[in-house]
LUMVOTOR-573454 format. One record per residue: residue in three letters; x, y, z of N, C-alpha, C in turn. Coordinates in steps of 0.001 Angstrom, whole numbers, plus 500000, padded with zeros to 6 digits. Layout:
alaXYZXYZXYZ/...
This chain:
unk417731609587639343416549609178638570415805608070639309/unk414587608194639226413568606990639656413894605899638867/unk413510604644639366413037603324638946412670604003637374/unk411219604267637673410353604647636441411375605106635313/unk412009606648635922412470607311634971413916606259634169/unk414430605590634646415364604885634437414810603706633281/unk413345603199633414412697602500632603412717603223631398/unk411728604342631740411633605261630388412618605519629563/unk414125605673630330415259605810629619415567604858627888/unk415482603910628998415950602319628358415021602054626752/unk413867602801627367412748602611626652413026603737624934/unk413046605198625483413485606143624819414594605637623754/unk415502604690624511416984604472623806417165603212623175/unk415415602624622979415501601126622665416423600082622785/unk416574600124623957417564599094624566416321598667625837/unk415445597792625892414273597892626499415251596633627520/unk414981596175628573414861595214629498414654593932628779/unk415135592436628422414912591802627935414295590316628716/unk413137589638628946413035588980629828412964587483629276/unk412895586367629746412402585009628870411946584757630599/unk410579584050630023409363583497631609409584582388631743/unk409912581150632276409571580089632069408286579962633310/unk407047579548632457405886578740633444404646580271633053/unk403955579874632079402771580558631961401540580185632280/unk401447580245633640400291579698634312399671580598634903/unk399159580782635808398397582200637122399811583000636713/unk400466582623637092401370583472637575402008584301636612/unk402454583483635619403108583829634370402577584833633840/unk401152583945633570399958585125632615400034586860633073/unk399822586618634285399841588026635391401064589113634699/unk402112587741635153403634588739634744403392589417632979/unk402947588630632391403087589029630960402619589994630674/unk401110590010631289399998591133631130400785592566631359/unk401257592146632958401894594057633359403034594267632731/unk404150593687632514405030593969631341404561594994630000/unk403591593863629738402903595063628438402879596295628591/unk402582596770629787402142598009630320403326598874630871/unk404528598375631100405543599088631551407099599353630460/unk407053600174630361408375600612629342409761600410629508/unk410290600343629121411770600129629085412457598626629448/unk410919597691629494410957595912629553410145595495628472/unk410784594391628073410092593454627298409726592029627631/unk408805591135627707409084589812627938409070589166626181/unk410194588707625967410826588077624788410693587168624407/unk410492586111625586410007584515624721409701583997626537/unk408850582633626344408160582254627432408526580703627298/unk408762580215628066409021578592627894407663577824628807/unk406724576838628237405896576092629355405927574413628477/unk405559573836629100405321572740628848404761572478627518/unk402805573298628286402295573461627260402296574959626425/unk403180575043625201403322576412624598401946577154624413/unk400890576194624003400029577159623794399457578194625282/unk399564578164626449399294578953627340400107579887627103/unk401455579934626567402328581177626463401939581840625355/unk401634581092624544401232581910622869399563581999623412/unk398601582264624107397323582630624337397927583761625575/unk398643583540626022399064584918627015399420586088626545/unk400137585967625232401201587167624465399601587559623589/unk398984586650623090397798587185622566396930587911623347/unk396731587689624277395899588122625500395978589736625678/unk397598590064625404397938591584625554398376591657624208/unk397658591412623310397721592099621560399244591939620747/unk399979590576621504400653590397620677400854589528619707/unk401620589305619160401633588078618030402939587295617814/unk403033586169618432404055585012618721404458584210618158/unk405687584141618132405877582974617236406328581550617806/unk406957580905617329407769579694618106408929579558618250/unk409450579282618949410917579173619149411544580165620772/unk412402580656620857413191581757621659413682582564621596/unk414283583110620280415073583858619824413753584873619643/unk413087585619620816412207586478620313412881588172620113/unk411712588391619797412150590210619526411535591203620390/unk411655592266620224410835593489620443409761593210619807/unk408483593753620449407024593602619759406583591898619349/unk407702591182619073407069589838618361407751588730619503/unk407493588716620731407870587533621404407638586133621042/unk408441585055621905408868583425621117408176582739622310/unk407799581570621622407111580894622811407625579181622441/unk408580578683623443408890577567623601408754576140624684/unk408790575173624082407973573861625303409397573614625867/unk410610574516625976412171573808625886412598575305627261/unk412312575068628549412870576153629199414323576067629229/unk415666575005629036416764574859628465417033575934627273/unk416952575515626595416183576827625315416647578305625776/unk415269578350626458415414580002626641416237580219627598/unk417069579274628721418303580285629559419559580159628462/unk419514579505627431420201580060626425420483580713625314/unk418893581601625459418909582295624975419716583446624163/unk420397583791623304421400585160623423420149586415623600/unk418647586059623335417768587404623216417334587589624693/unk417463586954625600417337587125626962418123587640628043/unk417728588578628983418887589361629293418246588577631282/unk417115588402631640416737587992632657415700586977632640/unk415668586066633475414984584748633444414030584634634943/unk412741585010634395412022584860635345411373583357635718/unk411740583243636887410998581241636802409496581600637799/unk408580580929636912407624580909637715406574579254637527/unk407360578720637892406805577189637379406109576580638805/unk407065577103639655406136576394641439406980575108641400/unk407427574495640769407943573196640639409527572932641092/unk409550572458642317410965572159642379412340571827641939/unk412434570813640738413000570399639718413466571229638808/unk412194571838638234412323572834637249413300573701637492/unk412473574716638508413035575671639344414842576061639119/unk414839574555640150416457574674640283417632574614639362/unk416655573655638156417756573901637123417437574866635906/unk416502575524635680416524576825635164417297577669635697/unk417242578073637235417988578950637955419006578493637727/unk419901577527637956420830576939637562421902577522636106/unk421015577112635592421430576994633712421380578460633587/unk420404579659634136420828580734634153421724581395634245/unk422063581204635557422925582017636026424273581233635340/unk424809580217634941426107579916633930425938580267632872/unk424260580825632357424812581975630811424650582982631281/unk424974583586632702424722584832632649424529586048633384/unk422796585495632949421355586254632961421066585971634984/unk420713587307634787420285587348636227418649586646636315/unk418372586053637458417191585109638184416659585784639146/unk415111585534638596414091586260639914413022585132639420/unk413331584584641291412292583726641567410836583402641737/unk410400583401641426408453583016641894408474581495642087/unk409498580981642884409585579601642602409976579442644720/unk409568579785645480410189579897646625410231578051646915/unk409243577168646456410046576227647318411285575721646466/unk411899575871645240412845575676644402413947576860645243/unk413410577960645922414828578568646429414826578197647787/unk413803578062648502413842576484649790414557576140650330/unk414940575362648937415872573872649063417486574286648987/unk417385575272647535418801575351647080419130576335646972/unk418352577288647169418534578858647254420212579503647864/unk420603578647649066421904579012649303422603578803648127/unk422949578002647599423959577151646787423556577915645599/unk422240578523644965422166579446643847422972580871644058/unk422261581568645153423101582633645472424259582461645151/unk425218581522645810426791581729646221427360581960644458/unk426152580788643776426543580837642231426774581904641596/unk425331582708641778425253583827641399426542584716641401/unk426430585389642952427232585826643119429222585950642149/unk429232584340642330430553584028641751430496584234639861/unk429386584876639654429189584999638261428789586251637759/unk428749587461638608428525588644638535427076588695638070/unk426150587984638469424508588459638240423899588038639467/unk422632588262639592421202588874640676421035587846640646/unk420765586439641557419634585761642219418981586007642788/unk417372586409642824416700586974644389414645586742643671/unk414172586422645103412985585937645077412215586910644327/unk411048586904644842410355588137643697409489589121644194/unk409613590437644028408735591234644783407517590910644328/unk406439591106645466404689590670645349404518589185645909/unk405877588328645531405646587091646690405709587311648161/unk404738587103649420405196587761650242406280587643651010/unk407614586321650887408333586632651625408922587962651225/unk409429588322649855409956589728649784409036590562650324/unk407700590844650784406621591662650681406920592092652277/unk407633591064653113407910590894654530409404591295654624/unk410475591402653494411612591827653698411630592851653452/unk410610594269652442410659595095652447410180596364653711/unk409632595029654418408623595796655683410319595741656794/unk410485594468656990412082593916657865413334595482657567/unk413509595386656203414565596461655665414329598020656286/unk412551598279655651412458599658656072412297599916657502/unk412195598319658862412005598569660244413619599192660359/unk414453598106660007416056597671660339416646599273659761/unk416449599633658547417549600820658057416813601873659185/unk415790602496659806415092603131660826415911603050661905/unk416543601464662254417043601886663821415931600815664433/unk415138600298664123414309599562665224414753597933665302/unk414623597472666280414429596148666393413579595443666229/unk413788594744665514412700593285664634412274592070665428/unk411533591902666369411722590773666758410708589750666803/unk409854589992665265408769588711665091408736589178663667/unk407838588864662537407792588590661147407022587759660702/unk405741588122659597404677586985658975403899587771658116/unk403173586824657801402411587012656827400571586707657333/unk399849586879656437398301586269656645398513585184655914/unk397682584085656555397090582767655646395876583052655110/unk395458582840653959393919583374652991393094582371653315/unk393251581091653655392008579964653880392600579198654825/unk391435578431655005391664577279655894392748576475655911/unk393104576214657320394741574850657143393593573295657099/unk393947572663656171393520571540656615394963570472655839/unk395526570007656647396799569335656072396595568187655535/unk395224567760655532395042566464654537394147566981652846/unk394720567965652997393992568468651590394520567704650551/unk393686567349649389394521567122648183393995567517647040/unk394510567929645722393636567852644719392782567765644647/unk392044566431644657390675565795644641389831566372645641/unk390443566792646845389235567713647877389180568825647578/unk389971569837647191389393571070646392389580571265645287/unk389048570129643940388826570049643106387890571177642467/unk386669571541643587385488572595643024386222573930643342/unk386850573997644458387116575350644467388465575578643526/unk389264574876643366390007575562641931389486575499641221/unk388221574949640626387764575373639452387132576354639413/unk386769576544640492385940578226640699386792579302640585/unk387621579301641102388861580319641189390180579659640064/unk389753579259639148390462578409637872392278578664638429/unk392160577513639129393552577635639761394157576253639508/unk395162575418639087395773574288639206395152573363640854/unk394552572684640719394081571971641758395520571793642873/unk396482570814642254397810570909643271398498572005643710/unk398354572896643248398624574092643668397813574917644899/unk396279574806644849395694574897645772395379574425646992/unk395980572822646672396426571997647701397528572334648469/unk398460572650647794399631573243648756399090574754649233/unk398666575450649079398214576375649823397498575982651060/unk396458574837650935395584574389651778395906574319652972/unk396919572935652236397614572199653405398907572780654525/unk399200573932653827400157574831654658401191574635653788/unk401636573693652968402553574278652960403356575341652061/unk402443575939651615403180577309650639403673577927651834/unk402702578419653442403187579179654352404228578424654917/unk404500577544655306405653576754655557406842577454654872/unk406484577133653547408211577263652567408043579083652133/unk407134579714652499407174581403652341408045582050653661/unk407496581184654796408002581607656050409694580784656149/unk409966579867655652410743579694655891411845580625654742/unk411334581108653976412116581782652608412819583143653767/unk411742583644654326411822584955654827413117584394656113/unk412679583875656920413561582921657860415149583007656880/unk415372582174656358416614582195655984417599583346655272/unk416525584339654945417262585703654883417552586442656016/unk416888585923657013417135587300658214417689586457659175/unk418149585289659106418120584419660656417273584259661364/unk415964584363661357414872584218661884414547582316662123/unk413866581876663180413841580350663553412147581019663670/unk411108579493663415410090579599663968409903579102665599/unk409056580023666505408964579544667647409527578329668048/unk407812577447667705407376576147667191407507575263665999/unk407908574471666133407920573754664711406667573728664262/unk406761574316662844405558574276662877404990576116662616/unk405051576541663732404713578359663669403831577996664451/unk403247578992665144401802579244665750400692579378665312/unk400586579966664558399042580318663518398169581035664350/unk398178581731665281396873582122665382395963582701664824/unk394420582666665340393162583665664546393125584721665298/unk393060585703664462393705587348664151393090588103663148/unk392071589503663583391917589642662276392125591250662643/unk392566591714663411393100593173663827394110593269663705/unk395309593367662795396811593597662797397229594327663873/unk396611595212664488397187596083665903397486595678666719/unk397036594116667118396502593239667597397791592272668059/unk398715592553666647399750591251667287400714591912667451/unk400795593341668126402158593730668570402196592726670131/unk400670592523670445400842591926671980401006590536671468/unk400052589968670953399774588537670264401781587754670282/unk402559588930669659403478588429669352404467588640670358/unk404441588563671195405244589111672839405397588112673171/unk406570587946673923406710586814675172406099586421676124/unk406070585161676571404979584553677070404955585822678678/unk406047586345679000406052586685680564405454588110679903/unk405331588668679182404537589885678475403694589748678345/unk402483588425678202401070588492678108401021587980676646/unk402364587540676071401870586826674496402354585208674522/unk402643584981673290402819583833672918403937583050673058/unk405542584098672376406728583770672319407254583236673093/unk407892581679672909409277581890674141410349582553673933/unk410999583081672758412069583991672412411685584677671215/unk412133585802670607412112586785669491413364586063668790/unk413286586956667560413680586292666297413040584862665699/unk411476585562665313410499584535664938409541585358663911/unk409262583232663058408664583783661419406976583215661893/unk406244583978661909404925582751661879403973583741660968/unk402460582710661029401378583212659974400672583592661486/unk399412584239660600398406584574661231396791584167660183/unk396094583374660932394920583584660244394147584407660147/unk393759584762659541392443586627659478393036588056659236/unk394347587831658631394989589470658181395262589111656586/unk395025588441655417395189588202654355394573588741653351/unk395291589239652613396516588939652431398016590510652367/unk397901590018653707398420590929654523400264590403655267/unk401177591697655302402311590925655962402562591900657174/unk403113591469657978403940592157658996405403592046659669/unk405652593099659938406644592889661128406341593776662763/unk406794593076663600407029593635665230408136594043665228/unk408084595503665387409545596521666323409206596214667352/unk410230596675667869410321597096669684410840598580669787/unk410376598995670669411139600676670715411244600454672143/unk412679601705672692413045601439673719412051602983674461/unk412094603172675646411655604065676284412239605622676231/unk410904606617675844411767607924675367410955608362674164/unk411505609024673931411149609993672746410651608864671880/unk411130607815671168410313606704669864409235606755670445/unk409119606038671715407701605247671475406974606151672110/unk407524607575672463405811608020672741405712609015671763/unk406994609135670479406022609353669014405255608320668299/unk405576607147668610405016605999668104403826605929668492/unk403541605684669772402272606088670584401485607176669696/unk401797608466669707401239609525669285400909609214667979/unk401512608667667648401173608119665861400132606955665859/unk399499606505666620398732605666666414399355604423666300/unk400518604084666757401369602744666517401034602072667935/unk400310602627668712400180601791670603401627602107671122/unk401419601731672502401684601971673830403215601612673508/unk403484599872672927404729599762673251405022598976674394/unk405838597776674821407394598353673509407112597621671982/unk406398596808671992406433596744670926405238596900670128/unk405366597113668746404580598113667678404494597272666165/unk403614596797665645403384596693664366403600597037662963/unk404482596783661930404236597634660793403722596656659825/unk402753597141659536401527595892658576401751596723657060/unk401151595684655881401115595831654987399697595540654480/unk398903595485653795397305594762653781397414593816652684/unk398681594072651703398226593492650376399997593367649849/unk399980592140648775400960591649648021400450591587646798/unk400770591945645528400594591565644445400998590698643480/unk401315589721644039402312588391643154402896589253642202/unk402599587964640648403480588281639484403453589784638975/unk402261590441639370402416591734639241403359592802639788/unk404042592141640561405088593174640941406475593051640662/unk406562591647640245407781591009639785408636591678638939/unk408113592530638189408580593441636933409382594381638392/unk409401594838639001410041595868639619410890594497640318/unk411724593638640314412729592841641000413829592495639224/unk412870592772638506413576592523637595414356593719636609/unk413957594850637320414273596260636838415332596807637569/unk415193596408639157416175596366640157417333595849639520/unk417161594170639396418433593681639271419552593999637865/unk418601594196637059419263594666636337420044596153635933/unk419042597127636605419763598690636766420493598484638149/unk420094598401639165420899598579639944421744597583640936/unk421594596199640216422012594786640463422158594784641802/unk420543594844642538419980594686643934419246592898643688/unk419162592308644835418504591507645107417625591719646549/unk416652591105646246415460591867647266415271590591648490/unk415334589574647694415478588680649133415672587567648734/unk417247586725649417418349585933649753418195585072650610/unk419008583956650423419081582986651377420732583656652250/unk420581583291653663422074583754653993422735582224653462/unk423875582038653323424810581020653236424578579909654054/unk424172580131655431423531578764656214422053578923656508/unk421695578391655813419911578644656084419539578300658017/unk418498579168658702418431579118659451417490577664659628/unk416006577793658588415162577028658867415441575576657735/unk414215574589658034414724573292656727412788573077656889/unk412170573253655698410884572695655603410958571314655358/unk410692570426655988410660569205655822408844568635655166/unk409077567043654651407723566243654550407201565577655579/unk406049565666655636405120565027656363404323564176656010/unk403781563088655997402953562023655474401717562350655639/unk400791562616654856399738562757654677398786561732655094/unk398834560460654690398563559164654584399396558335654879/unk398849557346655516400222556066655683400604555630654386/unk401601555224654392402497555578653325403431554259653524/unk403261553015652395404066551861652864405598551825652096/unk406063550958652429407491551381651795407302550503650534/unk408247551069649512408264550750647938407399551855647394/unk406533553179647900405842554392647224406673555621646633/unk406464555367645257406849556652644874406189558105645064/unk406406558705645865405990560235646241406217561322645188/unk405078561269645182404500562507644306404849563901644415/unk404336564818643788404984566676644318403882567213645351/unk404494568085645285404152569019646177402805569603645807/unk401482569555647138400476569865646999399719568210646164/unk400584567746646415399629565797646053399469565309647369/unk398704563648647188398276563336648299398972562744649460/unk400371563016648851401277562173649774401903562403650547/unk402097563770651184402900564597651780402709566195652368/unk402630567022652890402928568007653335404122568689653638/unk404544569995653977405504570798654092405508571025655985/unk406402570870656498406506571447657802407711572097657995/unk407569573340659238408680573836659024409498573729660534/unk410865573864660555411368573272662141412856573868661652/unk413341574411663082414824575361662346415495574060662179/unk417299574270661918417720573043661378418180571938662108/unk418388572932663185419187571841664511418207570472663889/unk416976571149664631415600570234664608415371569023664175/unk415566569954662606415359568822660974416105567382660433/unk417534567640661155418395566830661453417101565206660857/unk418185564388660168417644563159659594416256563151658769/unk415333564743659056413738564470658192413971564850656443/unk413256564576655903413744564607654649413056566096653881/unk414015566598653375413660568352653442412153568139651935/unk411619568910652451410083569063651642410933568788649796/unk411907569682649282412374569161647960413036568734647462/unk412938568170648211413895566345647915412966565272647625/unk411610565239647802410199564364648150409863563896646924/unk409767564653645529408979563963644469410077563273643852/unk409358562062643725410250560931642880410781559797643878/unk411277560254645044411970559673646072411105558335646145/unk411543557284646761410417556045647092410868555776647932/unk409831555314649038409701555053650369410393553427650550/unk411641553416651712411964551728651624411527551431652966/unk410622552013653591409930551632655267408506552407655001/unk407942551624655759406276552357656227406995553976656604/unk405495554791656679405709555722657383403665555799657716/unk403886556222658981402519556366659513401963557768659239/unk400280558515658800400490559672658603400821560256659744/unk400991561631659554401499562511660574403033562546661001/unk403149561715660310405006561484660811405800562157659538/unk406801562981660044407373563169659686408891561904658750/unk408774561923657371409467561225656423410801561384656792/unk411719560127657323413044560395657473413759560258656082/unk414649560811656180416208560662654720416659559658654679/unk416613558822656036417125557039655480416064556659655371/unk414806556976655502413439556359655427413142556249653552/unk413881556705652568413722556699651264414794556806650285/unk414646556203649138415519556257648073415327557531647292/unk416410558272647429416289559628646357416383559316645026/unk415565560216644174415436560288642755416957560149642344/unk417304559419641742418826559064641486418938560191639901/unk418103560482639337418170560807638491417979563071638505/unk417653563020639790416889564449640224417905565534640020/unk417637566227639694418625567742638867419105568181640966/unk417766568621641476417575569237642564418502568477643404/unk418391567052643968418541566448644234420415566995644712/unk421241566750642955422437566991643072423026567931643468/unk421973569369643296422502570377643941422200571087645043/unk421344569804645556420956570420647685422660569419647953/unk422849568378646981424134567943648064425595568636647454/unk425085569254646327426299570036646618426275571197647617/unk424946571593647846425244572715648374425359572659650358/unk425203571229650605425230570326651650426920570400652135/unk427485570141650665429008569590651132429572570956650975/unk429491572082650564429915573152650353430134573700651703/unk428396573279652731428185573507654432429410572380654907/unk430006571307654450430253570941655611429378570285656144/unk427493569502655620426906568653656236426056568103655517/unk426750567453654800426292566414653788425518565409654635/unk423764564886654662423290564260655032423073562613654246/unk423009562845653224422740561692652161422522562101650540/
């Protein structure tokens, strides 16, 4: 049986898919909407801050909400308590889509000890701790895994269908949609999220890089993949055919000093790829013949990701066929670290992610050694200057003593064997 038909089943036998959202924002809203539309799932109750975005979302697709968690079929619950809903008994899967580090980790958290399998829309919350969730998971018989339509999965489904083929992988990315400018903040694209009614800090972290930072590094730590450069390359690109060479070694006429690399491209968005290589022979001069080029190495592009809209199929997975679509391995390859935006004197409490105080960079781990990983940053306070552009050291600040996240990057630190602070 298909996906589909397996929905319909569930559906037929009213035993529908049971979901609780926490974070009804862009993202949320999205997820709620296509749910409506697909059978054999329900989304059951929604947890946000502010409830009324969850109870104007369930209205949005003709339903009628009440308060609390304990929702139903047809009459979903809408609560300000995401605690709450991973303890749900009416929840069978816990979608996090908050963007928020903190949150993130201890929803995922609190999940997976009642249970309920986790699908992320939260990549820099699986970032940080994503190893240390998995292993949880795992040891609890349910699904941790990112979310299809975010594109690192959008790039592991392209990776999977190169790899189960027989080909070799030896580059991986995505498109960037706008401009990098790493001193973005809120307040500078204040007009354009309101045009595109988007959370201003949120658009800031897109700006400033670092959503591609912590997307590329998501994809990175599932496959073993390192970026080139700290950092990635970025080039402008707007022919995907384009970077089977683009992405070659420097003695090939490209960029690389070695393969097994994550970077963006500007001008293919919102678009993902991967680079095969084919060896000489029969592949590549069907590849050739297929319109894939010369070779050896060859492109397989995607043009488009559908965020929260696709999320419903990671959550249908994990639960029929308790797949996860994309994992941290046990030792993460890459570590997104902070960057100072602004000089930055010591005694500052640092703000989140996509504020004015910081950026995301990405550098494998050897590298990262002493910088202070991108979610570890809000709350932390600075006990030395830091100049902008510099990268924020781990003795350079006092960690949130109080931070959920916090406790479980060092457990999942000492679990490695490299407990930093």
């Amino acid at each position: 049986m298909s996906l589909r038909e397996r929905l319909e089943a569930l559906d037929r036998a009213g035993t529908p898919i049971r979901v609780g959202l926490v974070g009804a924002g862009q993202m949320g809203r999205g997820f709620i909407a296509q749910v409506a539309g697909i059978p054999g799932m329900e989304t059951v109750a929604v947890a946000d801050v502010d409830p009324e975005r969850g109870l104007a979302a369930f209205r949005e697709v003709g339903l009628d909400p009440v308060e609390g968690v304990n929702g139903t079929t047809g009459r979903p619950a809408v609560t300000s308590d995401a605690s709450d809903l991973t303890r749900s008994g009416s929840v069978d899967v816990v979608v996090e889509a908050t963007g928020v580090t903190e949150v993130g980790a201890r929803v995922a958290y609190e999940a997976i000890q009642e249970g309920k399998h986790v699908v992320m829309l939260n990549a820099e919350a699986d970032v940080t701790v994503g190893a240390v969730l998995a292993r949880m998971a795992r040891a609890a018989g349910v699904v941790y895994t990112g979310s299809a339509g975010d594109e690192p999965a959008a790039v592991m489904e392209l990776y999977d269908f190169a790899r189960s083929m027989g080909f070799e992988v030896v580059a991986v990315g995505k498109g960037k949609n706008n401009p990098l400018d790493p001193s973005a903040t809120p307040d500078s694209v204040a007009d354009e999220a309101h045009r595109k009614n988007m959370n201003p800090k949120m658009l800031a972290a897109f700006v400033d890089g670092t959503k591609t930072m912590v997307e590329m590094a998501t994809v990175a730590n599932a496959i073993g993949f390192v970026p080139d450069v700290p950092g990635m390359h970025g080039p402008a690109e707007t022919d995907p055919k384009k970077l089977a060479q683009v992405f070659s070694l420097k003695e090939e006429g490209g960029m690389l000093s070695s393969y097994g690399t994550v970077d963006y491209v500007r001008g293919i968005a919102p678009g993902v790829y991967v680079v095969v290589r084919s060896q000489e022979g029969a592949v590549r001069e069907t590849m050739e013949y297929l319109g894939m080029g010369d070779g050896p190495n060859h492109v397989l592009y995607r043009p488009y990701h559908l965020t929260s809209l696709e999320t419903p199929l990671s959550v249908a997975r994990a639960v029929i066929y308790g797949e996860s679509g994309i994992v941290s391995r046990e030792r993460p390859s890459t570590e997104v670290v902070a960057v100072a935006k602004r000089d930055l004197d010591a005694g500052e409490k640092l703000g989140g992610i996509g504020g004015p105080d910081y950026y995301g960079y990405v550098y494998t781990v050897a590298e990262s050694r002493g910088m202070l990983p991108l979610g570890l940053a809000a709350g932390a306070r600075t006990t030395r200057p830091v100049s902008r552009g510099e990268s924020i050291t781990r003795a350079g600040v006092e960690l949130a003593a109080d931070s959920f996240v916090v406790g479980l990057r060092r457990l999942q630190e000492l679990s490695q064997g490299d407990v930093e602070g």
